[in-house]
CHARMM internal coordinates of N, CA and C (Angstrom, degrees):
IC EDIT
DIST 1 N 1 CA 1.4514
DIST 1 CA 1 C 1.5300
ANGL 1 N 1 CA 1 C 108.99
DIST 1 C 2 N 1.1369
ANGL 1 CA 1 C 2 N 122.05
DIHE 1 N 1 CA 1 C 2 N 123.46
DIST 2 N 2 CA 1.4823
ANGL 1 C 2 N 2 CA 128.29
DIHE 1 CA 1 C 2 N 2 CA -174.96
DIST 2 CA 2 C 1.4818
ANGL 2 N 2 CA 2 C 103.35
DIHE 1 C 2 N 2 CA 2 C -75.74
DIST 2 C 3 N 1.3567
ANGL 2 CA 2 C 3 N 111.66
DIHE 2 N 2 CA 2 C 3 N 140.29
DIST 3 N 3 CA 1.5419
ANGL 2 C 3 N 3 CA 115.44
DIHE 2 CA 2 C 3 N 3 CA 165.68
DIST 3 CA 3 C 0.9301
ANGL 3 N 3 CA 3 C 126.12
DIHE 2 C 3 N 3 CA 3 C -65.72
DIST 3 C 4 N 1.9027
ANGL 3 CA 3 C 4 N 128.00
DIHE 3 N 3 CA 3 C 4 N 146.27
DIST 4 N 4 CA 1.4375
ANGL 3 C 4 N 4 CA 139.23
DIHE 3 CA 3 C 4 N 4 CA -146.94
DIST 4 CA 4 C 1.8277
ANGL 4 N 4 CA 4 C 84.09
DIHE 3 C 4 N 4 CA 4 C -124.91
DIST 4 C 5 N 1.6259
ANGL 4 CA 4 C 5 N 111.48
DIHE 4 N 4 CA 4 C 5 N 144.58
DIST 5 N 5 CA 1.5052
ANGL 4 C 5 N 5 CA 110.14
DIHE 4 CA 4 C 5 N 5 CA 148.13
DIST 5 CA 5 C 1.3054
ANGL 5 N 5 CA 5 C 108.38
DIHE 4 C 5 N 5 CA 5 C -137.48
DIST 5 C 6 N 1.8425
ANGL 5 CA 5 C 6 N 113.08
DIHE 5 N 5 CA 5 C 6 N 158.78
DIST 6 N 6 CA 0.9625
ANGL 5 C 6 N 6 CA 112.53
DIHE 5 CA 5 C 6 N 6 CA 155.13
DIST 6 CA 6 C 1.4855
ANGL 6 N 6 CA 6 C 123.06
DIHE 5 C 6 N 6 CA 6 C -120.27
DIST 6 C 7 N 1.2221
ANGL 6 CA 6 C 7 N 118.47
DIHE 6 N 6 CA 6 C 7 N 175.98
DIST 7 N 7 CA 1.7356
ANGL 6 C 7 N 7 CA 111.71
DIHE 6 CA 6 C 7 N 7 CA -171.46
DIST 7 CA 7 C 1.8071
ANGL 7 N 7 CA 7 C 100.47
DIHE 6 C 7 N 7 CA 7 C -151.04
DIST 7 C 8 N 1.6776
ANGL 7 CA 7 C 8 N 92.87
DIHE 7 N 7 CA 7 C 8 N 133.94
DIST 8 N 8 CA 1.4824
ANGL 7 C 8 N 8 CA 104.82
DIHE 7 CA 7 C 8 N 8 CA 172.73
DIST 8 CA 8 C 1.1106
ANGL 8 N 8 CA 8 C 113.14
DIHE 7 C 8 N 8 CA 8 C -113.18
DIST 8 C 9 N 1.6809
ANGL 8 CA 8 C 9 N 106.46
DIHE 8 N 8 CA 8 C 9 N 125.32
DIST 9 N 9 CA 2.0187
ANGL 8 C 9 N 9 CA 90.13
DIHE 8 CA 8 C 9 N 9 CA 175.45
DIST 9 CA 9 C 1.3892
ANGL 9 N 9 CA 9 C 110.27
DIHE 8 C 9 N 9 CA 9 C -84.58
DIST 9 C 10 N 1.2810
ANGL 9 CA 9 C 10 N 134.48
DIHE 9 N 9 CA 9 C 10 N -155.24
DIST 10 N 10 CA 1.3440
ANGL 9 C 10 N 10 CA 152.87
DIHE 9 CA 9 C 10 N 10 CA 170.46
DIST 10 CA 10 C 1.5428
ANGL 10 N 10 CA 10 C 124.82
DIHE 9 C 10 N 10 CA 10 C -49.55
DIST 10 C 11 N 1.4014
ANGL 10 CA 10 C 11 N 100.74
DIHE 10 N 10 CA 10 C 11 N -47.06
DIST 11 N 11 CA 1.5602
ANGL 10 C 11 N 11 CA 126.37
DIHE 10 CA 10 C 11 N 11 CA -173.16
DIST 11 CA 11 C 1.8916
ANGL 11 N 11 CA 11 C 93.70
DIHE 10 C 11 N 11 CA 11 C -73.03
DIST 11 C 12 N 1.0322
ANGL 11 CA 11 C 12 N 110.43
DIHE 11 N 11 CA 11 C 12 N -36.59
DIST 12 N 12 CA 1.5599
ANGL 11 C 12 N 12 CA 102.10
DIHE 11 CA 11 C 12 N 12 CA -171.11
DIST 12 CA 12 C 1.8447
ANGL 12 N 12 CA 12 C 111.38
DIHE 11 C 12 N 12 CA 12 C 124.34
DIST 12 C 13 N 0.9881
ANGL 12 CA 12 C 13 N 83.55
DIHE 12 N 12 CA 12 C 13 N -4.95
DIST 13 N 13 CA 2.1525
ANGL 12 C 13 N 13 CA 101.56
DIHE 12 CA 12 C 13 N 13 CA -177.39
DIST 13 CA 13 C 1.8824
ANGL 13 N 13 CA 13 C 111.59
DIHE 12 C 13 N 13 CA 13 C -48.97
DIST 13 C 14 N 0.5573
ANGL 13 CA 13 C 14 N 118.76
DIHE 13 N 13 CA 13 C 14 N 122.01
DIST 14 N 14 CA 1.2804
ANGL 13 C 14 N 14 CA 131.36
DIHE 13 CA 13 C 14 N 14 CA 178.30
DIST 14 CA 14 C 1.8171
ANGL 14 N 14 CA 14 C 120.14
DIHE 13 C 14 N 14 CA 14 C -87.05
DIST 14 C 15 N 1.3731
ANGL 14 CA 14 C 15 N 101.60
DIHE 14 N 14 CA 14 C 15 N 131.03
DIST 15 N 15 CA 1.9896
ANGL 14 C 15 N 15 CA 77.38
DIHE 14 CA 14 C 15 N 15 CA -177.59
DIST 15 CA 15 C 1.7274
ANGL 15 N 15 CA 15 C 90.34
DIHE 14 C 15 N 15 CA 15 C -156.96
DIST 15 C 16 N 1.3460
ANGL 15 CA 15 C 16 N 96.17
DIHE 15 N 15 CA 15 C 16 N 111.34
DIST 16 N 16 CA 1.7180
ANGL 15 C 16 N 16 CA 96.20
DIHE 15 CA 15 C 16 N 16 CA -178.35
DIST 16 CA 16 C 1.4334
ANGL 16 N 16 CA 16 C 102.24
DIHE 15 C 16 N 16 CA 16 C -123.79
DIST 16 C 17 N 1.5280
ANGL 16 CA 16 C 17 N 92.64
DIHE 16 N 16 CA 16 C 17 N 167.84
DIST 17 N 17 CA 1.6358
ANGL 16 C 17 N 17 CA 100.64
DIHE 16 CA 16 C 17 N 17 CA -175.69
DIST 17 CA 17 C 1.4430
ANGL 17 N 17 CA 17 C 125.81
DIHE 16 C 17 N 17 CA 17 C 108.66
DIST 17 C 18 N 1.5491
ANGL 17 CA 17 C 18 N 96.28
DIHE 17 N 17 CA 17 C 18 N 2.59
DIST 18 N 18 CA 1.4636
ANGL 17 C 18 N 18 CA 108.40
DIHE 17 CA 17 C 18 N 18 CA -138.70
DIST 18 CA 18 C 1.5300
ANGL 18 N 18 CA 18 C 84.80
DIHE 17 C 18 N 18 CA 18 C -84.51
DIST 18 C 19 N 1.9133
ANGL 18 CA 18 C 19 N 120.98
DIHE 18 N 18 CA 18 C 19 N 150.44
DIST 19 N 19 CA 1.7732
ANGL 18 C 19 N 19 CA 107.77
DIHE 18 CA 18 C 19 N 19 CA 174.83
DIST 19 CA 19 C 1.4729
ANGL 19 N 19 CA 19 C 86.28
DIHE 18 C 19 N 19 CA 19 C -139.89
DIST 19 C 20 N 1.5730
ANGL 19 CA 19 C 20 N 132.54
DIHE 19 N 19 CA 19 C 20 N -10.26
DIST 20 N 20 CA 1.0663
ANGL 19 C 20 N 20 CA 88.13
DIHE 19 CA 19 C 20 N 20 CA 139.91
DIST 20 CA 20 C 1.5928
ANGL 20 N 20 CA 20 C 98.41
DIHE 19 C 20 N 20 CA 20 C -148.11
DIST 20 C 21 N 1.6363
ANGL 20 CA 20 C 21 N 108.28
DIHE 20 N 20 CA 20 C 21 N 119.81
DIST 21 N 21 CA 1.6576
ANGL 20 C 21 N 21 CA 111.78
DIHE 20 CA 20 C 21 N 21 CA 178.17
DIST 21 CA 21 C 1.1514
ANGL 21 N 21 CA 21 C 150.51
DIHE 20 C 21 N 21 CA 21 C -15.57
DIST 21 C 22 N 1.7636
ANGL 21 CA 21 C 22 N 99.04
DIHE 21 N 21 CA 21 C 22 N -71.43
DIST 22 N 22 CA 1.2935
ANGL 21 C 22 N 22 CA 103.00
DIHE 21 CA 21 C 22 N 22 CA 147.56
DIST 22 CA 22 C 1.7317
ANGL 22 N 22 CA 22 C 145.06
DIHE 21 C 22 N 22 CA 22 C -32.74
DIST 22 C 23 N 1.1078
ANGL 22 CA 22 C 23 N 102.90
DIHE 22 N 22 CA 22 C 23 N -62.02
DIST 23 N 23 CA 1.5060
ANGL 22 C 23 N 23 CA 110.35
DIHE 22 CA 22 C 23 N 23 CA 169.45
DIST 23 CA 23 C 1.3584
ANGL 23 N 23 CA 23 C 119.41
DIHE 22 C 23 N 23 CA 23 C -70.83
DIST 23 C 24 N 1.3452
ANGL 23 CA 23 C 24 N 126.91
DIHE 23 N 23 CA 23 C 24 N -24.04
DIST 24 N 24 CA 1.2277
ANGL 23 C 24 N 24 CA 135.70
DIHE 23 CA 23 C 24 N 24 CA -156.69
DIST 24 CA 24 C 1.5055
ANGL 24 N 24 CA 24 C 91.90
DIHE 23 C 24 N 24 CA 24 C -82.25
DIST 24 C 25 N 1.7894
ANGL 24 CA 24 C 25 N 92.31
DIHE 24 N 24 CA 24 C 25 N -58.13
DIST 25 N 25 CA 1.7864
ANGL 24 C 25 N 25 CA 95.89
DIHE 24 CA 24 C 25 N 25 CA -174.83
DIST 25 CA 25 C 1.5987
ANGL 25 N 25 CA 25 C 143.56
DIHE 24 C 25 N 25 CA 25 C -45.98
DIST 25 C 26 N 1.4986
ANGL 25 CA 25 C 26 N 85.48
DIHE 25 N 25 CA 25 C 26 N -24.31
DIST 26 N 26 CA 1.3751
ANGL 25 C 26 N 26 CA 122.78
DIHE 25 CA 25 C 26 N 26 CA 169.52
DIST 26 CA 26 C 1.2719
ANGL 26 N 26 CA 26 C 131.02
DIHE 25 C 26 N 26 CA 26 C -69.86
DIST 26 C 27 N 1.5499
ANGL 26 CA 26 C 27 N 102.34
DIHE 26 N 26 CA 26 C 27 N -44.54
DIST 27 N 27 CA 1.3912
ANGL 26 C 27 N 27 CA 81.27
DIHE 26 CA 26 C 27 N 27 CA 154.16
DIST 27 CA 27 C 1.5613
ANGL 27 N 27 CA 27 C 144.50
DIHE 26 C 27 N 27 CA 27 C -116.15
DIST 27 C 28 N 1.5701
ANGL 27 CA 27 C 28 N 95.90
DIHE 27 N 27 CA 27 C 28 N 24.95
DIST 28 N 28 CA 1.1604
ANGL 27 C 28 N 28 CA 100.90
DIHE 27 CA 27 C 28 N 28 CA 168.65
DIST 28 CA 28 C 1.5048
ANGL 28 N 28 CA 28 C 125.21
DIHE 27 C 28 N 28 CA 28 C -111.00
DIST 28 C 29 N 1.6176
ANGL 28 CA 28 C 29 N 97.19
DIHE 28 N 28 CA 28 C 29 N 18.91
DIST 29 N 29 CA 1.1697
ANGL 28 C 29 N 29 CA 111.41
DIHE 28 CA 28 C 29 N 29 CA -178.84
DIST 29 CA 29 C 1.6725
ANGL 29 N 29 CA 29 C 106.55
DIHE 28 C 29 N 29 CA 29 C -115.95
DIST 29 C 30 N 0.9566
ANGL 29 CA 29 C 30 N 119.59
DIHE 29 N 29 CA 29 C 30 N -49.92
DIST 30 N 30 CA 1.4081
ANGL 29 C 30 N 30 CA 146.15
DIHE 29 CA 29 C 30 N 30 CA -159.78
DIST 30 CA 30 C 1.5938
ANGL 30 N 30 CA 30 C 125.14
DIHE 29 C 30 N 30 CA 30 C 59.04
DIST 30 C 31 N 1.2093
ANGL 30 CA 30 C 31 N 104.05
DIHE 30 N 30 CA 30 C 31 N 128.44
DIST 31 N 31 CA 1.9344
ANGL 30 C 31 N 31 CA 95.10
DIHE 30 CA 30 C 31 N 31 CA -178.78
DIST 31 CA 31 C 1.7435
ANGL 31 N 31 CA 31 C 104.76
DIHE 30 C 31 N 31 CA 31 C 137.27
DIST 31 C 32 N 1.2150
ANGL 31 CA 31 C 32 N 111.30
DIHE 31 N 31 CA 31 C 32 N 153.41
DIST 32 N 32 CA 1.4247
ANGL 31 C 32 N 32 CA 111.10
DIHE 31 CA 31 C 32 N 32 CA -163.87
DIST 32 CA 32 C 1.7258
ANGL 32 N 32 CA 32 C 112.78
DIHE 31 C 32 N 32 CA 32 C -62.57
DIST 32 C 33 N 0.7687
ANGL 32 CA 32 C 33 N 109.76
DIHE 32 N 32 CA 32 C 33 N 166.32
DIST 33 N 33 CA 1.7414
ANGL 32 C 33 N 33 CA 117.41
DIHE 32 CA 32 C 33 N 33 CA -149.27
DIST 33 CA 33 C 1.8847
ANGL 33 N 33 CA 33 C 95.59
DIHE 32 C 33 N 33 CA 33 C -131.56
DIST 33 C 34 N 1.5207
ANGL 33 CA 33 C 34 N 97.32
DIHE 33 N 33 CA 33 C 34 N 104.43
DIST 34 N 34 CA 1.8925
ANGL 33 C 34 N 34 CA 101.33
DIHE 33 CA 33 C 34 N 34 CA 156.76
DIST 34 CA 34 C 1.4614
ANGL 34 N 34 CA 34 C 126.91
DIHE 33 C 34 N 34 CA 34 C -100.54
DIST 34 C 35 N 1.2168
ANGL 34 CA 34 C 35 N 128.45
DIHE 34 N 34 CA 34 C 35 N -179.33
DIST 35 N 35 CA 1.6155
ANGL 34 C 35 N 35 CA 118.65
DIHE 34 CA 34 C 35 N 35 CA 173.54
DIST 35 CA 35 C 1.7809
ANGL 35 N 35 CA 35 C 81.64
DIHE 34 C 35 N 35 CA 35 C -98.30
DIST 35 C 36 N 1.7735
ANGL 35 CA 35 C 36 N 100.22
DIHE 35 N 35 CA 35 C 36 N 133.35
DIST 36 N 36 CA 1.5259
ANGL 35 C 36 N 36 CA 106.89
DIHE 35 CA 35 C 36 N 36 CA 156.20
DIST 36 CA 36 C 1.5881
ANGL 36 N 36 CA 36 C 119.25
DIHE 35 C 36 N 36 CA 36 C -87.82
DIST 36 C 37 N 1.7508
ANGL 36 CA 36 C 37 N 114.20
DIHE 36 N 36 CA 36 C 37 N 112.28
DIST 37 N 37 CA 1.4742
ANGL 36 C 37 N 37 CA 120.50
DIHE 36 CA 36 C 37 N 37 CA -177.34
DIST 37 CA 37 C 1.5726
ANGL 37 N 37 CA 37 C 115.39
DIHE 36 C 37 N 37 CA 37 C -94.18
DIST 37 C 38 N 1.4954
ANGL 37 CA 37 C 38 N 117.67
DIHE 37 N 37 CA 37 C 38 N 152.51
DIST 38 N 38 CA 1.0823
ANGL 37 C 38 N 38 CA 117.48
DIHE 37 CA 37 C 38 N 38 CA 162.36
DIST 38 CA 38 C 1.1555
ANGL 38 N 38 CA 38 C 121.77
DIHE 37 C 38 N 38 CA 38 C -120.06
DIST 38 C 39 N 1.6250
ANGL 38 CA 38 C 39 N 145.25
DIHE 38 N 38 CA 38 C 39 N 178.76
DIST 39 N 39 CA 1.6995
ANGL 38 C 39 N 39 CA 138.75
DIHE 38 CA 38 C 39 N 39 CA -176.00
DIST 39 CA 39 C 1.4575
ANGL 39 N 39 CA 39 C 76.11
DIHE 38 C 39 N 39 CA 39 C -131.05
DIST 39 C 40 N 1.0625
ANGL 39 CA 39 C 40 N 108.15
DIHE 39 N 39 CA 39 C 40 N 142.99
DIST 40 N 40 CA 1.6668
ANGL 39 C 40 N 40 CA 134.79
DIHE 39 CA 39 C 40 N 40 CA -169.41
DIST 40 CA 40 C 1.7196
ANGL 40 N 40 CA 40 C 108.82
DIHE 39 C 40 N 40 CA 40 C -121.85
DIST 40 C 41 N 1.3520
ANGL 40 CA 40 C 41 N 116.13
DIHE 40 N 40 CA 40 C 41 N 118.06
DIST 41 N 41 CA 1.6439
ANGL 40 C 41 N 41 CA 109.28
DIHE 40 CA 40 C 41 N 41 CA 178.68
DIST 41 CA 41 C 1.5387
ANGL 41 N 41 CA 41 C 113.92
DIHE 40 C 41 N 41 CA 41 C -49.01
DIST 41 C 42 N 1.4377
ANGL 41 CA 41 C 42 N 104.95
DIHE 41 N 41 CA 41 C 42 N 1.40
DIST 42 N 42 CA 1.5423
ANGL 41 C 42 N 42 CA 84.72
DIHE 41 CA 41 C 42 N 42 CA 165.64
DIST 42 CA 42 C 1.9169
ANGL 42 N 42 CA 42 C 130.56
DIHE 41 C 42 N 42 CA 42 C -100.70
DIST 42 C 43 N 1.3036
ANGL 42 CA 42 C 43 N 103.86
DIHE 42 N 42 CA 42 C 43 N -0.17
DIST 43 N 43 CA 1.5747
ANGL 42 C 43 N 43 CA 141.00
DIHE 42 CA 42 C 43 N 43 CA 157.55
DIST 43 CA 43 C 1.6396
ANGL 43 N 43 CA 43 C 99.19
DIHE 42 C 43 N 43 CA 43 C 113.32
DIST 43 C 44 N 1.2684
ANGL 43 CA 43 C 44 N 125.13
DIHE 43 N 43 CA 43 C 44 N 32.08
DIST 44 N 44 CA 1.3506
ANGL 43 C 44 N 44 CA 121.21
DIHE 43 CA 43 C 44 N 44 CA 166.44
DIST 44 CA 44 C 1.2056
ANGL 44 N 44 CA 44 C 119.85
DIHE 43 C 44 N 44 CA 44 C -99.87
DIST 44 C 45 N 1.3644
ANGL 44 CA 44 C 45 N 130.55
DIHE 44 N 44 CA 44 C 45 N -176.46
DIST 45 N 45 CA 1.2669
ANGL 44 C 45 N 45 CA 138.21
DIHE 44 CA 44 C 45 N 45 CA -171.82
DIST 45 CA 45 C 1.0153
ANGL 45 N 45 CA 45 C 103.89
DIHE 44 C 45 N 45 CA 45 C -132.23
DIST 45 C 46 N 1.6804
ANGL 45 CA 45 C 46 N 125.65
DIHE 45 N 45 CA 45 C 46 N 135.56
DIST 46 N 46 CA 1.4634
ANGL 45 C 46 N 46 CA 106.40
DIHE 45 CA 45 C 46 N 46 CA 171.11
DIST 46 CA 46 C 1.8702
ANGL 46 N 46 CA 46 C 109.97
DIHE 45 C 46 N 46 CA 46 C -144.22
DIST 46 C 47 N 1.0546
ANGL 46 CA 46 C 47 N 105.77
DIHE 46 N 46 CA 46 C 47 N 152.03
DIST 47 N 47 CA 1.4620
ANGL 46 C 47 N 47 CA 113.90
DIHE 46 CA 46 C 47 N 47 CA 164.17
DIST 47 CA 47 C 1.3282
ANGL 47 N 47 CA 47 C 123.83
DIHE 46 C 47 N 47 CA 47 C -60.09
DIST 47 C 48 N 1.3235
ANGL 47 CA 47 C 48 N 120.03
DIHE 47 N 47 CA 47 C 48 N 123.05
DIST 48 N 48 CA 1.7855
ANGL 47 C 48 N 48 CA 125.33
DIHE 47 CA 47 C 48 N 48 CA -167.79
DIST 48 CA 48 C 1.3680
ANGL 48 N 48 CA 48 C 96.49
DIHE 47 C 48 N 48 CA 48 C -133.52
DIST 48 C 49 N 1.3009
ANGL 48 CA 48 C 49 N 119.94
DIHE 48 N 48 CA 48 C 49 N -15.91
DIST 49 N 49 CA 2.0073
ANGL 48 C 49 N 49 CA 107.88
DIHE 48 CA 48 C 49 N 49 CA -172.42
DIST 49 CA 49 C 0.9823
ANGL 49 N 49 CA 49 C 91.39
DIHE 48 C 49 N 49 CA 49 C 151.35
DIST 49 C 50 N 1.8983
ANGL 49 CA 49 C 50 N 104.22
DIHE 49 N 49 CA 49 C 50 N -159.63
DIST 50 N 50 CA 1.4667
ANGL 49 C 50 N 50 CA 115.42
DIHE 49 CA 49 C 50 N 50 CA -150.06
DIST 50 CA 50 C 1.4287
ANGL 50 N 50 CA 50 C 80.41
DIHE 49 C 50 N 50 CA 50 C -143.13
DIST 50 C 51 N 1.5190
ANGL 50 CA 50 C 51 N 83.52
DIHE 50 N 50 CA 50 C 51 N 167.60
DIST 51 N 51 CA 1.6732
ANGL 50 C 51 N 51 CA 116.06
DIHE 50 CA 50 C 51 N 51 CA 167.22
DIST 51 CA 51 C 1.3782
ANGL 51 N 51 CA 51 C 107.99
DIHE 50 C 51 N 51 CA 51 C -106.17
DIST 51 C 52 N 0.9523
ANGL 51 CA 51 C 52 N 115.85
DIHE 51 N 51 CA 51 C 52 N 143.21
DIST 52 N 52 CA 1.5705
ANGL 51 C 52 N 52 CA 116.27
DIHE 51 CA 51 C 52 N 52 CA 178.18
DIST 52 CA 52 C 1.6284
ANGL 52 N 52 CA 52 C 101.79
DIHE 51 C 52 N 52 CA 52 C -157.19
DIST 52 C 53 N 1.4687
ANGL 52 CA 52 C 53 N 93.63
DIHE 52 N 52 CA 52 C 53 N 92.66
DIST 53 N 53 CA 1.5712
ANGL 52 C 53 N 53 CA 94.58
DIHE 52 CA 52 C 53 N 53 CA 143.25
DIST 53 CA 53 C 2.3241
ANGL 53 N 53 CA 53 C 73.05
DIHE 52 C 53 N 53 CA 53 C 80.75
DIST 53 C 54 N 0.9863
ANGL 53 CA 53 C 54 N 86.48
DIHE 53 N 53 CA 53 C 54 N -145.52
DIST 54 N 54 CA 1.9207
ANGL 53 C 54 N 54 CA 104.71
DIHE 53 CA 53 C 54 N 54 CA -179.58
DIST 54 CA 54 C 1.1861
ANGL 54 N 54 CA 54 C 121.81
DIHE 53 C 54 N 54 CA 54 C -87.13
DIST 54 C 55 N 1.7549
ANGL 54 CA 54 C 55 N 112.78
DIHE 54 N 54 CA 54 C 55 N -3.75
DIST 55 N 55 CA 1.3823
ANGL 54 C 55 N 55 CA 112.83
DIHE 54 CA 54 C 55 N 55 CA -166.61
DIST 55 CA 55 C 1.9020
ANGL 55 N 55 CA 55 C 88.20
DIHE 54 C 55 N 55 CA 55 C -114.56
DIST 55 C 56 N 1.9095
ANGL 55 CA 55 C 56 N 115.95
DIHE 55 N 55 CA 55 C 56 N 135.43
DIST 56 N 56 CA 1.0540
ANGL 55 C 56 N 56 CA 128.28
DIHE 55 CA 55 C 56 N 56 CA -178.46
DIST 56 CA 56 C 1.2677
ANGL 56 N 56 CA 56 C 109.64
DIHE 55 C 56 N 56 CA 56 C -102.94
DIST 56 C 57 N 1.7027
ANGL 56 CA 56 C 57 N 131.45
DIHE 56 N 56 CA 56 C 57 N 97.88
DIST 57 N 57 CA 1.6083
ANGL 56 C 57 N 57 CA 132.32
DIHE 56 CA 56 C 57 N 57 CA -148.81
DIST 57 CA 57 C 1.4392
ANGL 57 N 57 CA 57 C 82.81
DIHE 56 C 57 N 57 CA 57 C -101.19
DIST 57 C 58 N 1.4327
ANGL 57 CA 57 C 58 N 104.92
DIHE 57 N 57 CA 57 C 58 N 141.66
DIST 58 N 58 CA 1.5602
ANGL 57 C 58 N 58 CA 118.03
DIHE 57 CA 57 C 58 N 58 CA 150.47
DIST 58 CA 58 C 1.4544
ANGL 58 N 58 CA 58 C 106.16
DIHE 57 C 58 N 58 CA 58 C -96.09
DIST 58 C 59 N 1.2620
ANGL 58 CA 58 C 59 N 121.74
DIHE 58 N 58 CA 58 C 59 N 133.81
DIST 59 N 59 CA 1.8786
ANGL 58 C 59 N 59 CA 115.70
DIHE 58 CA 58 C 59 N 59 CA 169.60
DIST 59 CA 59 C 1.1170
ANGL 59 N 59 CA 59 C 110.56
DIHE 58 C 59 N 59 CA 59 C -101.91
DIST 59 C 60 N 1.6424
ANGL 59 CA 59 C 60 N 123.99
DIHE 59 N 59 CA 59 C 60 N 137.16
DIST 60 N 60 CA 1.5943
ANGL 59 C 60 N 60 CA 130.22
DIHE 59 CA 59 C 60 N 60 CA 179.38
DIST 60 CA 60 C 2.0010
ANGL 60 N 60 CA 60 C 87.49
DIHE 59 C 60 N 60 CA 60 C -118.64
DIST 60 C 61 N 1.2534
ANGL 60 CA 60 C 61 N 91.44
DIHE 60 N 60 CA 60 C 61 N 144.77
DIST 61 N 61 CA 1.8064
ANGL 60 C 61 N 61 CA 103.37
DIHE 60 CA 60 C 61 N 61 CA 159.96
DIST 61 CA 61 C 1.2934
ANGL 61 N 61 CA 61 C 79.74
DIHE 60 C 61 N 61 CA 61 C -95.28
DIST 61 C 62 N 1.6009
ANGL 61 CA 61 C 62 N 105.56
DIHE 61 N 61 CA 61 C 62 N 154.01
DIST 62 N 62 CA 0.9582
ANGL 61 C 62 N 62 CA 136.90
DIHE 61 CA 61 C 62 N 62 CA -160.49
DIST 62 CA 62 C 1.6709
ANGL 62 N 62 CA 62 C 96.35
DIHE 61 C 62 N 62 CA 62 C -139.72
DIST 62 C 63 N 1.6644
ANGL 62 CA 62 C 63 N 123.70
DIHE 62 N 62 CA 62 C 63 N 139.99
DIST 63 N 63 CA 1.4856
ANGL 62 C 63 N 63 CA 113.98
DIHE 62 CA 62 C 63 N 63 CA -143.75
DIST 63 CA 63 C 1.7220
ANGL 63 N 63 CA 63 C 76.95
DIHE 62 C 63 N 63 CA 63 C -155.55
DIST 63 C 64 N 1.3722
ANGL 63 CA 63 C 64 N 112.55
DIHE 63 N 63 CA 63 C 64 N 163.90
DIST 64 N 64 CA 1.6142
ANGL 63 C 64 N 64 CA 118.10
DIHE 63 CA 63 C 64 N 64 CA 174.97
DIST 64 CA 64 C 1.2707
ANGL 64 N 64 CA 64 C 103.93
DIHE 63 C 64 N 64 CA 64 C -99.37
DIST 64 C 65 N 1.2329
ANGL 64 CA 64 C 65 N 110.11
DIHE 64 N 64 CA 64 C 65 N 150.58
DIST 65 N 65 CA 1.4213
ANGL 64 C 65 N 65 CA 124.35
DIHE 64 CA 64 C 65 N 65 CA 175.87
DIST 65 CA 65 C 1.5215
ANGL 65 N 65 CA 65 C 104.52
DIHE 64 C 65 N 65 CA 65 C -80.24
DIST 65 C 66 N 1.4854
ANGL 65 CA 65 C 66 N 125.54
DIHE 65 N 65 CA 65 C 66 N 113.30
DIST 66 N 66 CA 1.3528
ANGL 65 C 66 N 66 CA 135.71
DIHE 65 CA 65 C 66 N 66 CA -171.28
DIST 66 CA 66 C 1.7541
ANGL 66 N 66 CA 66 C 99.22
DIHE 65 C 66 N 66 CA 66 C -136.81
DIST 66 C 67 N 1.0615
ANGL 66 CA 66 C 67 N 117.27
DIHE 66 N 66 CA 66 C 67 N 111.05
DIST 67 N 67 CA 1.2352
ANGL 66 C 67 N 67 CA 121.85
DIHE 66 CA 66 C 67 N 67 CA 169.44
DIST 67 CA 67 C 1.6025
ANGL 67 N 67 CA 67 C 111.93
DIHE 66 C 67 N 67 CA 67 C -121.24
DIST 67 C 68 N 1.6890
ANGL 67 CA 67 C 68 N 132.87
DIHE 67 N 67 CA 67 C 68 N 145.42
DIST 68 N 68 CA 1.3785
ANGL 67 C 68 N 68 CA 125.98
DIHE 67 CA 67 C 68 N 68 CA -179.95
DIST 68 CA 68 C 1.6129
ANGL 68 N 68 CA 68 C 74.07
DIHE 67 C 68 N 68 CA 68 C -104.17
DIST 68 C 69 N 2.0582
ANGL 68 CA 68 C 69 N 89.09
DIHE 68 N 68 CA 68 C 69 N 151.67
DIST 69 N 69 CA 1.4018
ANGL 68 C 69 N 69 CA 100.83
DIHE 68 CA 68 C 69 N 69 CA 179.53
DIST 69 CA 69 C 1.6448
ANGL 69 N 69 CA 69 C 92.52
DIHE 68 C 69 N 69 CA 69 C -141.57
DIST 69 C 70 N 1.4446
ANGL 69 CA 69 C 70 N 97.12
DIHE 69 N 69 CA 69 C 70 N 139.38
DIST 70 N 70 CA 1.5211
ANGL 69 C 70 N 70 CA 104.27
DIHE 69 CA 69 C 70 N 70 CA -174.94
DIST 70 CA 70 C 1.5066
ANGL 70 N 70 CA 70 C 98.77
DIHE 69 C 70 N 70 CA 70 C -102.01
DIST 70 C 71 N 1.4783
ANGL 70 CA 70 C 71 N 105.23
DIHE 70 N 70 CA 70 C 71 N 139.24
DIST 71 N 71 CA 1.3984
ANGL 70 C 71 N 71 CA 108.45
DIHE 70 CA 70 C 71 N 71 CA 166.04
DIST 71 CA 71 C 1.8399
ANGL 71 N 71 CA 71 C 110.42
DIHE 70 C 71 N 71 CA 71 C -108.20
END
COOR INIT
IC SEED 1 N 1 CA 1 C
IC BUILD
């Protein structure tokens, strides 16, 4: 099963479906495309999304809800 993402910008925008972000975001956004970084209290840096254009996307993988249930 191929991996699913979704991404929220700033405004509250919603954008699912996404398989692969980057490109996806792009073009449904239009406008030059950065990696969005963060510094983490633990002294790392990490990748959270993109910039695109005016809109600041956070990306989540997005995973199925699978739970085993005992009867």
């Amino acid at each position: 099963m191929a991996k699913l993402y979704m991404a929220i910008d700033q405004y509250g925008n919603h954008f699912h479906g996404l398989t692969h972000p980057r490109k996806d975001l792009q073009r449904m956004l239009s406008g030059k495309v950065s990696k969005m970084l963060i510094d983490d209290n633990d002294g790392k840096t990490y990748h959270v999304g993109y910039i695109v254009g005016h809109h600041w996307c956070t990306v989540y993988e997005v995973q199925p809800m699978r739970k085993e249930v005992s009867f």
